[in-house]
N, C-alpha and C positions, 0 to 999 in steps of 0.2 A: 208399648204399654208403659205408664207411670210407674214410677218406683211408687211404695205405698206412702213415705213420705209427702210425696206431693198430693197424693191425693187426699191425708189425712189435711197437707194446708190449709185447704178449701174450707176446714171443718172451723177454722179458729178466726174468734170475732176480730181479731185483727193480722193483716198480712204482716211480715216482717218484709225491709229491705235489703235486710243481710244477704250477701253471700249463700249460699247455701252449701254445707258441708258434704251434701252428696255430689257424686260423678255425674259430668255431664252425658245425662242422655241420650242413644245412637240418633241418628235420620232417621228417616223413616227408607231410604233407599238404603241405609246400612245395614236398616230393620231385613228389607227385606233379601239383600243380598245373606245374612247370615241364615236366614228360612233355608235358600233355596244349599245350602253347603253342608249344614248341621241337622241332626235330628230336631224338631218342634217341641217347645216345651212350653207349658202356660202357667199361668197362676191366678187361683183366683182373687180378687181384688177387696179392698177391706168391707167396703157396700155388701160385696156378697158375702164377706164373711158374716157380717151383723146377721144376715140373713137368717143364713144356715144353723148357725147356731154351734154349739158345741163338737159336734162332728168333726169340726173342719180342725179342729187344732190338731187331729191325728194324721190329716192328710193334705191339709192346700199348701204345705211348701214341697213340691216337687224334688226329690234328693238326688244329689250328684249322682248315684250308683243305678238308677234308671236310665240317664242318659247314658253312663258308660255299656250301659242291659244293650241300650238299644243299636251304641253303636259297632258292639260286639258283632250284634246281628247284621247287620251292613255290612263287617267284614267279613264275616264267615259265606254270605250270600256272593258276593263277589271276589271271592279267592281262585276262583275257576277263571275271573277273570284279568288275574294277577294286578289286581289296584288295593292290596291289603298292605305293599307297605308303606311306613308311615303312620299304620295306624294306633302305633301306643304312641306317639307324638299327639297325634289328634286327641286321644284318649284322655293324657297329660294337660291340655292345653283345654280342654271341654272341661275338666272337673277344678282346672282352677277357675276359670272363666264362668260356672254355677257358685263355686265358693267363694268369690268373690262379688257376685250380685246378692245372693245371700247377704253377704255383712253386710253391704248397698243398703238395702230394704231394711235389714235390722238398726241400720245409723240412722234413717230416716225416721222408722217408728222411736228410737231411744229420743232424737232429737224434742219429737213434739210432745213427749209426756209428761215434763215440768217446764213450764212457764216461763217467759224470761220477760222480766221487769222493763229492761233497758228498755226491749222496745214495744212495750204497750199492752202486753196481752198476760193474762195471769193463767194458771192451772185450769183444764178445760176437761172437767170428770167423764164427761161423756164420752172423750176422746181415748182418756186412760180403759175406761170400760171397757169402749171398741176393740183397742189394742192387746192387751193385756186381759181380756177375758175369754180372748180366742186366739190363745197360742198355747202350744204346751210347753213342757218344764224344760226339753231340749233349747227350746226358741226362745222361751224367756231369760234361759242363762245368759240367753247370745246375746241380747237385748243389752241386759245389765254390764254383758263384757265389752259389750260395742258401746255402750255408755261412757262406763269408766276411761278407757281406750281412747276417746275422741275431746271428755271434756275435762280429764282427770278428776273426778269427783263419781261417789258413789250414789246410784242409783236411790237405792234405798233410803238413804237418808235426808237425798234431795224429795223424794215424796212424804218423807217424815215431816222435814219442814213445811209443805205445802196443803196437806191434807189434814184432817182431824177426825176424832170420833171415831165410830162404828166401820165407816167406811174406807178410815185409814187403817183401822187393824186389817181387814180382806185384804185390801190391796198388798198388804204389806207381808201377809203369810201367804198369800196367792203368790206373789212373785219371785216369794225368794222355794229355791231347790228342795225338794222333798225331803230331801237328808238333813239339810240345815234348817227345815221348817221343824223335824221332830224334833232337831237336837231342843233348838230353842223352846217350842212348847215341853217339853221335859222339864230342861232348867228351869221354864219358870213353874213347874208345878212344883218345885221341890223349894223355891226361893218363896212362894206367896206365905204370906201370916199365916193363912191356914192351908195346908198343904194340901193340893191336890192330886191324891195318889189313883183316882181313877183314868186320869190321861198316863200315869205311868201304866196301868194294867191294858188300856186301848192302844198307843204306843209298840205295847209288847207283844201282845198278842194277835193283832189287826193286820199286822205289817208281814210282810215273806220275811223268812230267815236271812237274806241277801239283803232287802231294804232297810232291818232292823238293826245289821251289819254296820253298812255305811252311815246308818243316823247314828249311830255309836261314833263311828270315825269321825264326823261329823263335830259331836260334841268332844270328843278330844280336843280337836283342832279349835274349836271356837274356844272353849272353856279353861284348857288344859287340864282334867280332872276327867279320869270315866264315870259315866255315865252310872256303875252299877255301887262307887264309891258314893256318888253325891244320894242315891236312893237308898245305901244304907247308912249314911251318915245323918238324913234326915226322916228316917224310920225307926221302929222297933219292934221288939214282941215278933208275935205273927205273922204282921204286914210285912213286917221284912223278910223273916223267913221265907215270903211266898212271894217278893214282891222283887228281891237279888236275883233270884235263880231264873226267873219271870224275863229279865231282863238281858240274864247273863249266857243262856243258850242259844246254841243256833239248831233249830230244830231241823229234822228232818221233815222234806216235802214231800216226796216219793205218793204214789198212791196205794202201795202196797200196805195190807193190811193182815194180822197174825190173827187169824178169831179165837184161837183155842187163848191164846193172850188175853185177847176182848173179853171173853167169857172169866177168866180170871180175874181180873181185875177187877170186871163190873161186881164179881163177889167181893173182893176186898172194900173197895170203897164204899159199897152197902153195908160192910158189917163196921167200918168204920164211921160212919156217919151215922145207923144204929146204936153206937155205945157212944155220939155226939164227939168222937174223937179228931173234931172238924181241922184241927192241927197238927194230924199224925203224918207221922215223915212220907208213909208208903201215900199216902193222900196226895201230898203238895207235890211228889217227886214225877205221880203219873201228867197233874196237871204241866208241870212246867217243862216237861220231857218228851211225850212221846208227838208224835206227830199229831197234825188233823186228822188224816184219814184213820189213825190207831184211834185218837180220842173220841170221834164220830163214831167209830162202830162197838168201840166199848160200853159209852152210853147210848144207844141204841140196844145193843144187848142187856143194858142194866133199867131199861123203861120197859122191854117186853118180859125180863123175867121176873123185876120187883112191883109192876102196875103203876108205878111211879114217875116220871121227869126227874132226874135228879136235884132240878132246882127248887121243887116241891120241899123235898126232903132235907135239904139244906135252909129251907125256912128263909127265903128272902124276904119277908116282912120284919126278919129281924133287924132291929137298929145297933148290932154289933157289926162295926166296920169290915173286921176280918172276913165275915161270914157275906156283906157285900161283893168285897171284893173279890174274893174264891171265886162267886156265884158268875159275876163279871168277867171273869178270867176265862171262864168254860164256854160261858155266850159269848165271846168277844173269838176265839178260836172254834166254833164249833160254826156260828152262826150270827158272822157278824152282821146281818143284815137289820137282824132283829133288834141287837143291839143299839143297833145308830138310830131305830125306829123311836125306839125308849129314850136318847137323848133329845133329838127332835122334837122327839112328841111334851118332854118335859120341860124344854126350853121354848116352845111355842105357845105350851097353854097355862104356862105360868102365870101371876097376875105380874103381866112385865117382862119381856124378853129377857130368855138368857142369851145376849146376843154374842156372849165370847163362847158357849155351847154351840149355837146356831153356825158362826160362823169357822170353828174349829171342822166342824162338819162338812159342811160345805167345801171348804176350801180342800181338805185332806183327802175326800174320797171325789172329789170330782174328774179326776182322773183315774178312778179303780171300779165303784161300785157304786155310783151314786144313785141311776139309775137303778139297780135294783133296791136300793131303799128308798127312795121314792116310791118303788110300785109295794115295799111291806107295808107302806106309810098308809100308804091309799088302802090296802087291802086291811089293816087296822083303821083304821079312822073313818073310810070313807069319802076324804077330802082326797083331792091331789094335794101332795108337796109344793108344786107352785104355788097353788091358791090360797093355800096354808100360810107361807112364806109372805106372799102380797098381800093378804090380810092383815098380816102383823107386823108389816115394816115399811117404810119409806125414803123417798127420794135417793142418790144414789147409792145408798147403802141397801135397795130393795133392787135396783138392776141392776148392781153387779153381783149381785146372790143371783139373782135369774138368769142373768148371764151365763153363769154358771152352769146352772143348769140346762142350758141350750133354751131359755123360756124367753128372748130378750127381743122379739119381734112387738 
């Protein structure tokens, strides 16, 4: 079988005569002598990948620790027939021999996703789509590593140069690491003219305790400054009070749940948002502290004993920031689906795309949830999320959104 490099060649209006920096390919009697010696491994091909769709980025690279599953199995079956040793040698020589067709394949895909002048052909988006919209964050590190590694140059910057618009900010938060995708959309909510403090509340509360971790680490590393300094250095008032601690926890995940707690609580925060005390410490401490599953049955408990939502009560039609954000803080942890529905839905039917909404969305939850907010989207609106999306965008800045969404058939 073709490395995916060759087959993505095919795709580009012009061949090159270079060299090609990938390994040369077995025979087909080397092919099949290594069949008949080693366990069978496949892969599926990038055509099928287009296919499939989003699915496959969780599963069409075959992993080294399957072959070694399977050749386990070979030797435990045949120990009765004493031909088992030798075989953590085999073992040893199988999983470099996977890890090193791995970087194969990823040299080849890095190879053809920016362009090269000398010999004729420029940036081929449809190709970048192909590639790069169906791998996950494992595979696209490799990508970027096997990039840098082969041409000394960074990934990243060479699609910076090549691409523009809409469709170079996706690519460009698509492909870089979840942890260095938060750090940066962080940063720049905190650097914009006017500060974007609701990606710092989505950020914080959307993300696991572990993910929200390393985007921390993250922006150390990139930044040199934490992350909870630079949101209270460009905060105040309220917002900060609720918006530090927001950031600064590592919550518990646990599904364990205290009800006599829940049942407590949901009183305090009722009597406090009662005397409109929407910035009382015992308020902001339950929000930014306790787990989901404490925070979900507290308000649950505080909707069947008060007849209210607490978001009701909290009056989000007010145009008081704080009282936004609070509101956002509690949907964004209790029930982020909904949440993303309300950016969606506000960034779609705006008069004019918000396409850095749209595409913050998109890119961040395409590997967590995306699919269930698509089906809130639908189950609000009416419309499916794709059609939603393709109505309101184009050329490739509308396929690699759909892409995205496994819609790119």
């Amino acid at each position: 079988m073709p490395l995916d490099g060759e087959l993505l060649l095919g795709k580009l209006k012009k061949k090159s005569t270079r060299k090609s920096h990938l390994p040369a390919t077995k025979t087909e009697s080397t092919r099949r002598s290594t069949r008949d010696t080693a366990p069978s491994r496949s892969r599926t091909s990038v055509t099928q990948l287009t296919r499939t769709g989003r699915q496959v980025s969780h599963a069409h690279v075959a992993q080294p620790e399957s072959i070694i599953a399977r050749g386990a199995k070979v030797a435990d079956s045949g120990a009765a027939y004493g031909w088992t040793e030798g075989f953590e040698e085999w073992r040893v020589l199988q999983w470099r021999k996977v890890t090193q067709r791995e970087k194969s394949i990823e040299a080849g895909e890095a190879r053809f996703l920016v362009g090269d002048e000398e010999f004729g052909w420029g940036t081929n988006e449809g190709l970048i789509i192909s590639i790069l919209a169906h791998r996950n964050a494992a595979q696209r590190k490799l990508i970027r590593e096997t990039y840098a590694g082969t041409y000394g140059e960074d990934l990243l910057k060479d699609l910076d140069k090549e691409l523009s618009s809409d469709f170079e900010r996706v690519v460009l938060l698509w492909t870089l690491d979840p942890a260095e995708r938060d750090a940066f959309l962080a940063n720049e909510a905190t650097k914009r003219l006017t500060s974007n403090n609701w990606i710092i509340v989505e950020i914080a509360s959307t993300r696991s305790s572990l993910d929200l971790l390393k985007a921390k680490q993250a922006y150390q590393a990139r930044f040199k400054r934490s992350l909870e300094e630079d949101v209270a250095y460009h905060t105040s008032g309220d917002i900060r009070k609720l918006l530090v601690p927001l950031v600064g926890i590592f919550r518990y995940e646990g599904d364990e749940v205290n009800m006599t707690l829940a049942k407590s609580e949901a009183k305090l925060l009722h009597e406090k948002i009662a005397e409109k005390a929407y910035n009382h410490e015992d308020l902001i401490r339950i929000v930014t502290t306790r787990s989901k599953a404490q925070l979900n049955a507290t308000l649950n408990h505080y909707n069947n004993e008060f007849g209210n939502d607490i978001y009701k009560d909290l009056g989000t039609d007010s145009e008081d920031e704080y009282l936004k954000l609070l509101s956002a803080a509690i949907k964004c942890l209790t029930y982020p689906e909904k949440y993303f529905e309300e950016v969606l839905r506000l960034a779609i039917n705006k008069m004019g795309t918000d396409e850095w909404g749209l595409t913050r969305v998109v890119t961040t939850r395409a590997e967590v949830d995306l699919q269930r907010i698509a089906e809130e989207y639908q189950r609000r609106n009416s419309v499916p999320l794709d059609r939603a999306i393709a109505n309101d965008t184009s050329g490739d800045y509308q396929n690699i959104l759909l892409a995205l969404m496994g819609h790119d058939d």
